[in-house]
VEXROTOR-389873 format. One record per residue (C-alpha): x, y, z. Coordinates in steps of 0.001 Angstrom, whole numbers, plus 524288, in hexadecimal, padded with zeros to 5 digits. Example, Ala and Ser with C-alpha at 12.3 -4.5 7.8 and 13.67 -1.06 7.14 Angstrom:
% residues 2
8300C7EE6C81E78/835667FBDC81BE4/
***
This chain:
% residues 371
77BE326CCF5F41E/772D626F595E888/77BFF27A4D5E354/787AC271295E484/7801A267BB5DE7A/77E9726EEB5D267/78B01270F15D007/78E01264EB5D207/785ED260B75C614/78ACF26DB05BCC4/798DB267055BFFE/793D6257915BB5A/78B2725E655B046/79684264FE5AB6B/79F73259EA5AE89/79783252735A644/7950B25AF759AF4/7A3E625AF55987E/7A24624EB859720/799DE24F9D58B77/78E0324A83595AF/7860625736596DD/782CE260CC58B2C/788EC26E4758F4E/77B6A275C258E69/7753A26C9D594DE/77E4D272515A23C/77D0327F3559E26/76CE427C8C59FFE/7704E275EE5ABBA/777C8280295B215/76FE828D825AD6B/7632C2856D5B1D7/7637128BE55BF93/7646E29A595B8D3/758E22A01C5BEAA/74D062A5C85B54F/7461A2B15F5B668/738722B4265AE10/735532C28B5AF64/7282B2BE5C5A9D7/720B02AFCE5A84F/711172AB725A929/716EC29D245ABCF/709472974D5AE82/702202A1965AEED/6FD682A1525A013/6FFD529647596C6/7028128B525A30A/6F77F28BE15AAD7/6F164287555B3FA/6FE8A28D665BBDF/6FDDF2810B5C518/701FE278BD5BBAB/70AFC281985B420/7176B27D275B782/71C8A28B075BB8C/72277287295C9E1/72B3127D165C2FC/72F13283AA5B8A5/733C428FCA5C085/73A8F2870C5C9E0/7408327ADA5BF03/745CE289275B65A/74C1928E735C202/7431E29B275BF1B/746812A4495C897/73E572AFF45C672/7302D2B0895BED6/728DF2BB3A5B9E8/71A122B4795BB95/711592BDE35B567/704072BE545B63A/6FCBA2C2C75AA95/6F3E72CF0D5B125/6ED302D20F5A45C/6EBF02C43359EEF/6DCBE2BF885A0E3/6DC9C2CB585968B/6E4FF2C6EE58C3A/6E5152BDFE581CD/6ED922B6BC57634/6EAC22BE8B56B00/6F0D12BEAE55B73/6FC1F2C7C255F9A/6FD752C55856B32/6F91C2C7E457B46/6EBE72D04457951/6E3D62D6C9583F6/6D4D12D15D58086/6CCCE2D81058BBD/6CD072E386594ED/6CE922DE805A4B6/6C4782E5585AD09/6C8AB2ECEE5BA44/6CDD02E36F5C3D5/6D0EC2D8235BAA1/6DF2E2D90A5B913/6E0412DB275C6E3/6D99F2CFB75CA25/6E0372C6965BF22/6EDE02CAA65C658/6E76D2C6C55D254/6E4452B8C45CE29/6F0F22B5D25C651/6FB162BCB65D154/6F3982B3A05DC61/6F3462A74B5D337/702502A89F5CF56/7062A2A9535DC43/6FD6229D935E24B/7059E296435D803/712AE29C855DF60/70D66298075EAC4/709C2288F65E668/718092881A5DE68/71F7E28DD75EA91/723AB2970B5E065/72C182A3BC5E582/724732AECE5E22F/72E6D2BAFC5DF91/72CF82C7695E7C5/73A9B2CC585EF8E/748FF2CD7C5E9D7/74D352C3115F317/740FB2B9775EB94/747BE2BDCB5DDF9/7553A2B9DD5E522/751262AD115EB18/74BF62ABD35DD7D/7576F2AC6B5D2F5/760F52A5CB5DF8B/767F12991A5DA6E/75E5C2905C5E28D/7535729A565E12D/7449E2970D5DF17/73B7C29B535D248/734CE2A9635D66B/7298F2AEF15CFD7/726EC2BDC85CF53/7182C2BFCA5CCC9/716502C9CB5C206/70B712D09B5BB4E/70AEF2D2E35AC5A/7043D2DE555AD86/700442E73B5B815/6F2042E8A15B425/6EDDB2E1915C15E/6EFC32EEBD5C92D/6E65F2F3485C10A/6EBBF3004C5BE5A/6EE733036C5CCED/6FCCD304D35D0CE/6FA29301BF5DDF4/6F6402F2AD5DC69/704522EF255D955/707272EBD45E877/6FCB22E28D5E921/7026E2DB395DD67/70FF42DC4B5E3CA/709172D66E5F05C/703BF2CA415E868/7123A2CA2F5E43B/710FA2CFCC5D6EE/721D92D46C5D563/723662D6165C5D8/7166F2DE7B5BE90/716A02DFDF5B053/710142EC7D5AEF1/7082B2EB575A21B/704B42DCFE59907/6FA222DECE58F25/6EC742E44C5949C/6EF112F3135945D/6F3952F8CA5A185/6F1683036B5A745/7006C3027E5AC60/706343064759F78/706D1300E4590B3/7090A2F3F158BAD/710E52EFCD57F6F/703332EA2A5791B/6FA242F52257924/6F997305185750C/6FF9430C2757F0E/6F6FD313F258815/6FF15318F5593C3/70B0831BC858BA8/7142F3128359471/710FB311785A2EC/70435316615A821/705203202D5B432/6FFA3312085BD1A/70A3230B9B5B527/71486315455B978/70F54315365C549/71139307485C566/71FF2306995C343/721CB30D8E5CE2E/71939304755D5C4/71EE12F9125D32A/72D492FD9F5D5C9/7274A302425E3DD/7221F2F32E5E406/72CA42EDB25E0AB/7280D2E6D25D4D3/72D9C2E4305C812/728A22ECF45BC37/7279D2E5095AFEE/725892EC635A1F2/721822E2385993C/717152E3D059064/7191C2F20659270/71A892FDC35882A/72798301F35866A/721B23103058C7F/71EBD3089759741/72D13303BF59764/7330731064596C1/72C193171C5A1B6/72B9F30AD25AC72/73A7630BEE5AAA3/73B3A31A355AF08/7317B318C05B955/7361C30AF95BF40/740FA30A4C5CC3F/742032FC9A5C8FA/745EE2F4EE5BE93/73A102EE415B47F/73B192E37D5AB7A/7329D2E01159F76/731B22D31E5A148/72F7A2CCB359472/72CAA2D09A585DF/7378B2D38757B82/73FD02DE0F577BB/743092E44E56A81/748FA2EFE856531/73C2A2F792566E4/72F862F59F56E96/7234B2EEE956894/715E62F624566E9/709E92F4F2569E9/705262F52455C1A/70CFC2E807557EC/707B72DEB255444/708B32D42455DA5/70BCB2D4F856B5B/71A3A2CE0E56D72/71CD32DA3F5629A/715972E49456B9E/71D352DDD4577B3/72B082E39657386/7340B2E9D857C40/740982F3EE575CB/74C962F19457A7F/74C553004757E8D/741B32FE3A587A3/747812F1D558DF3/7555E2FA6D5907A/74B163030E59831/749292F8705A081/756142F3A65A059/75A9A2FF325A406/75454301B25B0FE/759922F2665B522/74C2B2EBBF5AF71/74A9F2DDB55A7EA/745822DACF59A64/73FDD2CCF4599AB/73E2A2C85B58AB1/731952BE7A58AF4/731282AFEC583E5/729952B44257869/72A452AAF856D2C/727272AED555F2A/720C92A598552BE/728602ADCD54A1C/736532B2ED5533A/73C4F2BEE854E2A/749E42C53754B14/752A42CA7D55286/755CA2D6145567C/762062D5A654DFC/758192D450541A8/752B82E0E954499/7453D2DD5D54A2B/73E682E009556FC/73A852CF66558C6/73A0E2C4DA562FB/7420A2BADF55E5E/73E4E2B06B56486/735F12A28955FDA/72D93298A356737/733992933C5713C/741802982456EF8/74808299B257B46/753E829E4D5743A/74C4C2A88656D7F/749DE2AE3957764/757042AC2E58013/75CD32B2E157334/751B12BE4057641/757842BF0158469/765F82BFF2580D0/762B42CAAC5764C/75B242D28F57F5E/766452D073588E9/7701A2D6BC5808B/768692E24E57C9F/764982E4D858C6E/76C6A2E03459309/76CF22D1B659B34/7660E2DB315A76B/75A8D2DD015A1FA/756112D09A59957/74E222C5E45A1D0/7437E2BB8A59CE7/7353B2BE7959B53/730EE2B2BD5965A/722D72B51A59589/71FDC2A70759924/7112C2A2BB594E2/710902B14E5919C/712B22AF1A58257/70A1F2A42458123/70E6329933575B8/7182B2A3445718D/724912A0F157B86/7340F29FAF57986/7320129C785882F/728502959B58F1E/72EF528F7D59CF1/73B6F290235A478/74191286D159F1B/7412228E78592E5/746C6299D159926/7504E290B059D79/7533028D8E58E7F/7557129CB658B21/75F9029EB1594D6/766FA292A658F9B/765A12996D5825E/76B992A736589FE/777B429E1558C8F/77834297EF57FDF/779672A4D257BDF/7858C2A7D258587/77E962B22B58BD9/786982B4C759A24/780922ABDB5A57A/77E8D2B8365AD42/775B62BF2E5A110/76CE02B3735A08E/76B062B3555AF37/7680F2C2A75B0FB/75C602BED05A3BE/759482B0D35AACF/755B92B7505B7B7/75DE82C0565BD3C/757A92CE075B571/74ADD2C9F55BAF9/74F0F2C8CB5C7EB/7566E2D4D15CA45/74AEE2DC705C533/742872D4D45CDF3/74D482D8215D968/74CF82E6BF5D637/73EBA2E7765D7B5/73A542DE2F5E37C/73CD52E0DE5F16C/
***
């Protein structure tokens, strides 16, 4: 009944809007408003709209049809601050700290699961039941950054057991998994734990995510992994960022040769919702930028659908980094997500390229990992 229902108001929508009654793009909202979203990374109420009670998140997932959510916990965050560049590390967390911040966050986060009736992400079949036309939101607890094993490999199940599924393996306190893109270099890519880890998490069936990592880190996870890996969110230009630019969205710079490494074992880039003052140019002017200005969703749809044609619409998803960039967003909610993709068909990309980017990348990575 409810399915024949809504066709039954497509048919007097359109019915009417032949009549001059209803504005055209006003039905195409209608009808794409059911296209499920996928975040391969969000803080929704974890950062900027606390207390989480009263954050709104539950509604939001379910009034945005959000079918999938990254929800990272920051694991290195008591230890970092705002500073003039940038994300800074300020102090040094003693033995046992990080461990114990995961701890807290990982058993808050999913007490709020719990009081929302919120699906919590952990088979194939919850990824299915998911993205399914009459499906419910699902979060997939992550970690940016693996510094809560504490430099022992053989934590990871006991994450997995709290139901951590998606680890970011490095953020911006140094690691001793591997490199970040913000600091010298000191294991030359991966670390022998953070090898070690790669192969741990593909035996745990548990998605591998590269962001914030060195592009050394890039290239040997790739070789290593059975699986595919995503980076979930940042920005890519013609070649990487370094650690000695000057501010960190510079440092935070993916090359498009690095993301066909991980397009090229089936993995997922996610570009983030950065927002610039000052936007850049194009690639097409010859510079390395991010293009897009405060709170321009079609900024950054135009981001997506350039990223899509140089990788392919496989391996381009949404990152958006939600409360993660602070007063600086092209994104800050669903429903602005919800405003990019209308700018993807604007822009006449197919139906079935927006959907793989809107949710369906995310969730076949997320199906070739889980059990």
């Amino acid at each position: 009944m409810r399915a024949h229902a809504g066709v039954q108001r497509r048919r007097l929508l359109q019915a009417a809007a032949a009549c001059g009654l209803v504005p055209l793009p006003w039905i195409a909202r209608a009808q794409s408003q059911r296209t499920p979203i996928a975040d391969m990374h969000s803080h929704y109420g974890l950062i900027t709209r606390r207390p989480l009670a009263t954050s709104g998140l539950a509604d939001e997932l379910r009034n945005q049809r959000v079918a999938l959510m990254a929800w990272k916990l920051v694991a290195d965050g008591p230890w970092l601050r705002e500073g003039p560049t940038g994300i800074e590390v300020y102090r040094t967390p003693q033995p046992g700290q990080l461990a114990a911040t995961f701890d807290t966050r990982i058993a808050g986060m999913k007490a709020y699961l719990r009081e929302q009736r919120l699906k919590t992400v952990l088979t194939t079949d919850d990824v299915d039941a998911c993205i399914a036309a009459n499906g419910e939101p699902g979060v997939v607890l992550a970690s940016e950054g693996a510094h809560f094993l504490e430099g022992r490999v053989d934590n990871l199940k006991a994450a997995y057991d709290k139901g951590l599924r998606h680890l970011q393996f490095v953020h911006f306190v140094p690691s001793p998994v591997g490199d970040n893109q913000t600091l010298a270099p000191v294991h030359h890519g991966l670390s022998a734990m953070g090898k070690q880890l790669v192969e741990a998490c593909n035996a745990q069936h548990m998605l591998i995510d590269l962001a914030h990592a060195s592009m050394e880190v890039v290239e040997q996870a790739v070789q290593i992994t059975k699986a595919p890996l995503i980076w979930s969110h940042g920005w890519v230009g013609r070649v990487a960022g370094r650690w000695l630019d000057t501010v960190t969205y510079k440092q935070r710079r993916m090359s498009l040769a690095h993301a066909k490494k991980i397009a090229d074992i089936g993995g997922v880039v996610g570009l983030w919702g950065l927002a610039l003052n000052k936007p850049g140019p194009a690639w097409a002017a010859g510079s390395d930028s991010w293009t897009v200005g405060l709170h321009d969703t079609e900024g950054y749809a135009r981001e997506l659908a350039d990223l899509i044609d140089k990788l392919g619409s496989d391996h381009v998803a949404i990152g958006t980094d939600v409360e993660g960039v602070g007063k600086n967003w092209s994104v800050n909610d669903y429903a602005g997500v919800r405003d990019v993709l209308e700018h993807l068909r604007q822009m006449k990309l197919p139906s079935a390229t927006i959907e793989r980017v809107a949710y369906g990348n995310y969730a076949r990575v997320l199906k070739a990992v889980l059990r």
